[in-house]
C-alpha positions as CSV (number, residue, x, y, z in Angstrom):
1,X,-40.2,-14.7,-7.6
2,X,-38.0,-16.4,-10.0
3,X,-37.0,-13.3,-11.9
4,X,-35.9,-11.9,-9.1
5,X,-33.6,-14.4,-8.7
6,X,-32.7,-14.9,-12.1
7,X,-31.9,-10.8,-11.6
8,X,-30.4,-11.6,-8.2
9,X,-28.1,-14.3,-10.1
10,X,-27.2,-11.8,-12.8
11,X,-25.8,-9.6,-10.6
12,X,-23.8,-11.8,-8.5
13,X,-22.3,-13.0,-11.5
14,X,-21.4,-9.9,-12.8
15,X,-19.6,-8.9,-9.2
16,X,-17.9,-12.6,-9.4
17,X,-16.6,-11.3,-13.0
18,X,-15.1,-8.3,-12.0
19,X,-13.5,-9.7,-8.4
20,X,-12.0,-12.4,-10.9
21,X,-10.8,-9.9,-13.5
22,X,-9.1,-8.1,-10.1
23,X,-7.5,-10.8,-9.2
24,X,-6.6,-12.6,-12.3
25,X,-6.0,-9.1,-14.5
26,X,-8.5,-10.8,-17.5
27,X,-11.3,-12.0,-17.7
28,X,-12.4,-15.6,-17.0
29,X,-13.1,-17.9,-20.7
30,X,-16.1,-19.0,-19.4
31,X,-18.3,-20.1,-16.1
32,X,-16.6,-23.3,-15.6
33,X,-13.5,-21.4,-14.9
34,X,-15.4,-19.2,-12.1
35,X,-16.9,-22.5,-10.5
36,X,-13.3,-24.5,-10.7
37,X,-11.8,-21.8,-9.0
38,X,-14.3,-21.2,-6.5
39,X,-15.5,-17.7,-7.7
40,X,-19.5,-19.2,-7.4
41,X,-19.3,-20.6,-3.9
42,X,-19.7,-19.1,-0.4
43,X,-17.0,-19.4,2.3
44,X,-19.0,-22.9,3.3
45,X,-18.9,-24.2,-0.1
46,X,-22.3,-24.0,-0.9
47,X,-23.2,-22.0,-4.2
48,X,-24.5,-18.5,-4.4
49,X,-26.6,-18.6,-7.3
50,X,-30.3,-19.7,-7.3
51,X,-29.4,-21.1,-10.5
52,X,-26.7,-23.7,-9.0
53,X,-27.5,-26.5,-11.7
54,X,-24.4,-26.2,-14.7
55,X,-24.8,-28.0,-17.6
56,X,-22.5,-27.7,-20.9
57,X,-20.7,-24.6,-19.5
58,X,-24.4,-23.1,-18.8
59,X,-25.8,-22.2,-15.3
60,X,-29.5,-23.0,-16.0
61,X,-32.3,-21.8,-13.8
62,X,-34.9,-23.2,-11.8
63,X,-37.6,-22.2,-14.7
64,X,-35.2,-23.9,-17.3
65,X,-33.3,-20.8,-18.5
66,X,-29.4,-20.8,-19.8
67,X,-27.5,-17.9,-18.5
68,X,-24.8,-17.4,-20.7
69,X,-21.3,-16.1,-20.6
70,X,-19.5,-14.6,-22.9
71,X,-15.8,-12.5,-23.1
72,X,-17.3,-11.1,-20.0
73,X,-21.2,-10.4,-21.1
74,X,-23.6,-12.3,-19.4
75,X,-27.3,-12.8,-20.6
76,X,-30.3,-15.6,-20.2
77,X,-31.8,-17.5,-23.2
78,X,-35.3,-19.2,-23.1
């Protein structure tokens, strides 16, 4: 069940990437710059990743994973 939504996570993020690169023309310098402008939450404020706890510019997830961004690559570390 977590991988899925560590998979589920992955993929929002990607979407969130691209609808900020529309709307911005680049791409964000990292995921506190997607969460400070909103780009993580739903239209109630509430976040959309499983993985909702940030730490040290990391989105870590419920099994204690990073997931990592990176000029516009995303990927998980142990």
């Amino acid at each position: 069940m977590i991988e899925n939504l560590v998979k589920m996570d992955l993929n929002n993020i990607k979407f969130v990437i691209k609808l900020y690169q529309i709307k911005y023309g680049k791409l964000p310098d990292n995921l506190l710059e997607l969460k400070k402008k909103g780009f993580l939450l739903d239209e109630n404020g509430n976040p959309i990743l499983a993985a909702s706890k940030f730490e040290n510019n990391k989105l870590i997830t419920k099994d204690g994973r990073k997931i990592l961004y990176d000029n516009g690559t995303i990927f998980i570390t142990n």
